[in-house]
SEDREN-408885 format. One record per residue: y, z, x of N, C-alpha, C in turn. Coordinates in steps of 0.2 Angstrom, whole numbers, padded with zeros to 4 digits, always signed. Layout:
BEGIN
YZXYZXYZX...
This chain:
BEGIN
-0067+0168+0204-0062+0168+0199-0059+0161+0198-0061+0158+0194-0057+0150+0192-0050+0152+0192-0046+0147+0193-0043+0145+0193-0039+0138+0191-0034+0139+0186-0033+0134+0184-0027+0131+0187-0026+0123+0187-0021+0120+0192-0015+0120+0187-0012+0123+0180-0004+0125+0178-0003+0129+0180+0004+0130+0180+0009+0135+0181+0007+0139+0175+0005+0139+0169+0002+0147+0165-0003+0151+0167-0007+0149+0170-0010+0154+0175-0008+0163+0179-0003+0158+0179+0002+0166+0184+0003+0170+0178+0005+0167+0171+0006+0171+0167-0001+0176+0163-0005+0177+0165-0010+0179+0162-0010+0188+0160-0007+0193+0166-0008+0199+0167+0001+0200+0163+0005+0197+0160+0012+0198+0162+0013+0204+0155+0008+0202+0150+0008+0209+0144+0006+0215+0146+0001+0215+0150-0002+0222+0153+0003+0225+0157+0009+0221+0161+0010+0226+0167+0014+0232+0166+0018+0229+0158+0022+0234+0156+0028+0236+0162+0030+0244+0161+0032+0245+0164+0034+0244+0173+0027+0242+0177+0027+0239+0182+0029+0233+0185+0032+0230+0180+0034+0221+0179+0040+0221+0188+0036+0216+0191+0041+0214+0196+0040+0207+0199+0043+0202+0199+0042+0196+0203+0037+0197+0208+0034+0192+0211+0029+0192+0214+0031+0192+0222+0036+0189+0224+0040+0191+0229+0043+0197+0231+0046+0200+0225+0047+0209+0227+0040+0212+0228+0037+0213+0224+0031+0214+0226+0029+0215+0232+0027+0207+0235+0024+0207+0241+0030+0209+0248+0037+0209+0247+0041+0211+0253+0041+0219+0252+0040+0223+0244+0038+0228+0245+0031+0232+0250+0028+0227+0248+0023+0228+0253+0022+0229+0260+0026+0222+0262+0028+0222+0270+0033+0227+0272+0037+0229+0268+0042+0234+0272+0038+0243+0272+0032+0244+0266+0028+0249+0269+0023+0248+0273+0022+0243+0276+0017+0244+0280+0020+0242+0288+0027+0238+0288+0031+0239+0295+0035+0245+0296+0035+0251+0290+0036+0257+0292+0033+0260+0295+0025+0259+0291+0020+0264+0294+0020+0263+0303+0019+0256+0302+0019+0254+0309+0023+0255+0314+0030+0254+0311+0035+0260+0315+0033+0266+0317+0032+0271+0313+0031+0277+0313+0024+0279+0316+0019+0276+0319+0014+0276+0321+0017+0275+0328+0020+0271+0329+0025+0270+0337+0026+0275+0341+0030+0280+0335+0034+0286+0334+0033+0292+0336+0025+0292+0334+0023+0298+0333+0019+0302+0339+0019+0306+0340+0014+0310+0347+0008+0311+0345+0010+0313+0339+0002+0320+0339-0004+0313+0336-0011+0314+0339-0015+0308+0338-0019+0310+0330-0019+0317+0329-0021+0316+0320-0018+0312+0317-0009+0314+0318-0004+0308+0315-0005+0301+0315-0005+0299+0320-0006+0292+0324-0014+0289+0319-0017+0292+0321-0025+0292+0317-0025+0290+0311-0021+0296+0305-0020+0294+0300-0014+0288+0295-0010+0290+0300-0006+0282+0300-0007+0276+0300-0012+0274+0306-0015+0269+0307-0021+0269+0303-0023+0272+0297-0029+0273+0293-0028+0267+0287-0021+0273+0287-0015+0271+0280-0014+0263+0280-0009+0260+0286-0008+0255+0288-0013+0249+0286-0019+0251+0290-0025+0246+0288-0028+0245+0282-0028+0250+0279-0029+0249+0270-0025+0246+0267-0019+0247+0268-0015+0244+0264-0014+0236+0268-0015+0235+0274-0015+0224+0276-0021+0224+0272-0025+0228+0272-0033+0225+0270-0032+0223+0262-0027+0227+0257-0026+0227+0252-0019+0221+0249-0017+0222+0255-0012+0216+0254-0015+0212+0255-0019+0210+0261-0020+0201+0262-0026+0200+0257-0029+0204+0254-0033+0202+0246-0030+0199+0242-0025+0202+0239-0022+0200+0236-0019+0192+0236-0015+0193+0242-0012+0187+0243-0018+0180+0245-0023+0183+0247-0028+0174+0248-0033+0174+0241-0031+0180+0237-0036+0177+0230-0032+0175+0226-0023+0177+0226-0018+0176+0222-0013+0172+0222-0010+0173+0230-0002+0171+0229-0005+0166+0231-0006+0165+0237-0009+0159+0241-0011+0152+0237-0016+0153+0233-0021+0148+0228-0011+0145+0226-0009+0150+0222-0003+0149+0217+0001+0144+0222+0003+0148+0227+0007+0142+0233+0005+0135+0234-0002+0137+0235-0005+0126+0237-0004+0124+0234-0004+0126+0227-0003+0123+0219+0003+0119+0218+0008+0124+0222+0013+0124+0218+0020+0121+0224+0017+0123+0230+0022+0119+0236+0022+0114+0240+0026+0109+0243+0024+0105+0246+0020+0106+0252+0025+0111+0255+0023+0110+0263+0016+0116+0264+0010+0114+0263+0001+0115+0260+0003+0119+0271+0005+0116+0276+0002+0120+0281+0007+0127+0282+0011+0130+0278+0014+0135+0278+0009+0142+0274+0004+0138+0269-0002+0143+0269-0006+0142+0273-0009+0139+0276-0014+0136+0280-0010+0141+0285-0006+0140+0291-0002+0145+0293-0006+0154+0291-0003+0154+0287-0004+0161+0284-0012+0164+0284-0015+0158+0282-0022+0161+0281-0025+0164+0288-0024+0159+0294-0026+0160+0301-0024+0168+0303-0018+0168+0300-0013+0174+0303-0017+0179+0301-0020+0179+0295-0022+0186+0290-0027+0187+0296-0032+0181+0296-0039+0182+0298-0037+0185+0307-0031+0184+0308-0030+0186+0315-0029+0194+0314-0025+0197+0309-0025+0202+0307-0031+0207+0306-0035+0203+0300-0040+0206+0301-0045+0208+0305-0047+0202+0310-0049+0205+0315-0049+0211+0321-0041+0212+0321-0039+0217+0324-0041+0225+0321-0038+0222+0314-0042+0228+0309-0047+0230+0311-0052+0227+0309-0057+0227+0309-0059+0232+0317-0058+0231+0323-0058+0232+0328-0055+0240+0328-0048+0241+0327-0046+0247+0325-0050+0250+0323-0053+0250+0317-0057+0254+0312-0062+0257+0315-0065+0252+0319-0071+0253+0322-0072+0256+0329-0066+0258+0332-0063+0259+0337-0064+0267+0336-0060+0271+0332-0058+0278+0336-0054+0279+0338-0050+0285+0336-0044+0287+0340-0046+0289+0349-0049+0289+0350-0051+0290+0358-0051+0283+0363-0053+0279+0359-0053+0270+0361-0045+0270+0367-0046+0268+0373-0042+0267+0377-0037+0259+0375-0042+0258+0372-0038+0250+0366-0034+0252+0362-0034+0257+0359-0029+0257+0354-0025+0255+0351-0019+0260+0358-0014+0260+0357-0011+0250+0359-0014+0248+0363-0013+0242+0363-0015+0235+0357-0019+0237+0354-0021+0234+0346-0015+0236+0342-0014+0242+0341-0009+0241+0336-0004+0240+0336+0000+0238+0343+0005+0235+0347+0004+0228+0345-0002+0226+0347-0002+0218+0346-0002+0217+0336-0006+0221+0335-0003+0221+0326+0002+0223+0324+0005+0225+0326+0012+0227+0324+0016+0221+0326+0016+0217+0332+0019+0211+0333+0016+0207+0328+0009+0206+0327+0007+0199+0323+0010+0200+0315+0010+0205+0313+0013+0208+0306+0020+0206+0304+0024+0208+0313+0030+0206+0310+0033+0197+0313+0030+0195+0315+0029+0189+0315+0028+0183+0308+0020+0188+0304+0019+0184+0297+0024+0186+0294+0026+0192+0292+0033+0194+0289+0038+0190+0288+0039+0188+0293+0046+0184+0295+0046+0178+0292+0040+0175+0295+0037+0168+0292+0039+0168+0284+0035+0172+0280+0031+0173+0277+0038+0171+0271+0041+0178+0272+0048+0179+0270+0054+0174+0270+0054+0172+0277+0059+0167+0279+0057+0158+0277+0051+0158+0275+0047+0150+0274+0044+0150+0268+0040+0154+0267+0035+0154+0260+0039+0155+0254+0040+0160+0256+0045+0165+0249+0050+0158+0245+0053+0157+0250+0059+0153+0249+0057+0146+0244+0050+0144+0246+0047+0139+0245+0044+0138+0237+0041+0146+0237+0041+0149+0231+0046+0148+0224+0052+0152+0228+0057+0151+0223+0059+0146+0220+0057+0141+0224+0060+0134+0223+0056+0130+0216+0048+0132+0216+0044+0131+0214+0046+0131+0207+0041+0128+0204+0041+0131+0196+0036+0136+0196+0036+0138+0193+0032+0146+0193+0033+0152+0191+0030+0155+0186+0032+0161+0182+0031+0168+0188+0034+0168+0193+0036+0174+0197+0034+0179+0194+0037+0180+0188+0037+0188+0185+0027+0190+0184+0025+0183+0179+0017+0185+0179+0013+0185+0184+0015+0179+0188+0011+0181+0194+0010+0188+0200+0017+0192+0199+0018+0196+0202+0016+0203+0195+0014+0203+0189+0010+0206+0186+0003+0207+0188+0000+0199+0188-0007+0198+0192-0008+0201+0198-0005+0200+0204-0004+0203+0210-0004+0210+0210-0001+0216+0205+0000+0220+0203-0006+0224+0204-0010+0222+0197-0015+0223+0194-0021+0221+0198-0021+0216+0202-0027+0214+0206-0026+0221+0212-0020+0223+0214-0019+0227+0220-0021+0234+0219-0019+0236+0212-0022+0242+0210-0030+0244+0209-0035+0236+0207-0040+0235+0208-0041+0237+0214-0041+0233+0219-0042+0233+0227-0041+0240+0230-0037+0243+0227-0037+0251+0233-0040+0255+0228-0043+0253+0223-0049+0260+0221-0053+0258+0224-0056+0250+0225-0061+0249+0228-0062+0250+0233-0057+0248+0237-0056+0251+0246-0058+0261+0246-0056+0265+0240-0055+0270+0242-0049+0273+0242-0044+0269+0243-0035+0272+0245-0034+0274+0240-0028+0280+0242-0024+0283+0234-0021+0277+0234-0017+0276+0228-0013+0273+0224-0006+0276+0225-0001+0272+0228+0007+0276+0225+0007+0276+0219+0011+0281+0220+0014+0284+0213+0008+0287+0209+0004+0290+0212-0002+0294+0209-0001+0298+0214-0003+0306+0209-0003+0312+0211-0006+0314+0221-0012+0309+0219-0015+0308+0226-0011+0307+0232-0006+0300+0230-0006+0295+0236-0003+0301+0240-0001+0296+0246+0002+0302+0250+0008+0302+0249+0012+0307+0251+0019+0307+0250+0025+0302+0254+0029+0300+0254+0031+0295+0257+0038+0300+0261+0034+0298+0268+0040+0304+0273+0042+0299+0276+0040+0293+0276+0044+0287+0282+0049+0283+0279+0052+0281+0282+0060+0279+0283+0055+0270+0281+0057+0268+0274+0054+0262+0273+0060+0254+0273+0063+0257+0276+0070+0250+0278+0073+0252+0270+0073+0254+0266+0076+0253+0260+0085+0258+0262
């Protein structure tokens, strides 16, 4: 995907998103706050189908997220902020994520590791979070940057991503219903 080094770039998707229009920053804290719930509530749960299918959910959606953000928001951020080791930062962190994913996945609800992986991802998650939120984000703001388009881009690229992975889509009939306490 080229990418060009202005700020119109981010505007690209901003006619299409219609009604799903949201800065690029809501966006992605929405993100983060369904997936530290999931990860809550995988803590929570007893019954191992549960636990199984949450940590299913959980990882489609970081897999869906950190797509996103290192084909879209990331690129956008170098471009656009000073302090370049606050992605650089972020990118190690995903690939730290991913890895674990990865492993999860490949894992099995019977894996005596498990429970221990999703513990240390559940730490590592909420750690980028913090970062992420508390350093990047802020950095972003500051930025010149069409937030709104970008966050149409993002939008659209994420909806790509989780047909391609396979995942229902919120707010489609399919997704799954939303029972867990999302911080909201």
């Amino acid at each position: 995907m080229a990418q060009q080094d202005t700020g119109r770039q981010e505007t690209g998707a901003q006619a299409r998103a219609g009604s799903t229009r949201q800065d690029a920053l809501a966006l992605l804290q929405q993100d983060h706050r369904d997936v530290l719930a999931l990860l809550k509530r995988y803590k929570s749960a007893a019954d191992p189908t549960e636990k199984s299918q949450i940590a299913e959910r959980a990882c489609l959606l970081l897999k869906v997220h950190t797509r996103i953000e290192e084909e879209i928001f990331y690129p956008a951020a170098r471009r656009r902020i000073d302090d370049k080791e606050l992605v650089n930062e972020a990118l190690l962190e995903h690939q730290a994520a991913k890895d674990l994913i990865e492993e999860i996945e490949s894992a099995g609800a019977s894996d005596p590791m498990l429970e221990a992986r999703m513990q240390v991802l559940s730490e590592q998650i909420e750690h980028h979070v913090q970062e992420e939120e508390n350093e990047l984000f802020p950095e972003m703001q500051a930025a010149e940057i069409d937030l709104m388009g970008l966050g149409a881009r993002l939008f659209e690229r994420k909806q790509e991503v989780m047909r391609e992975l396979g995942g229902k889509i919120e707010g489609s009939p399919a997704a799954e219903p939303r029972a867990y306490d999302s911080g909201r």
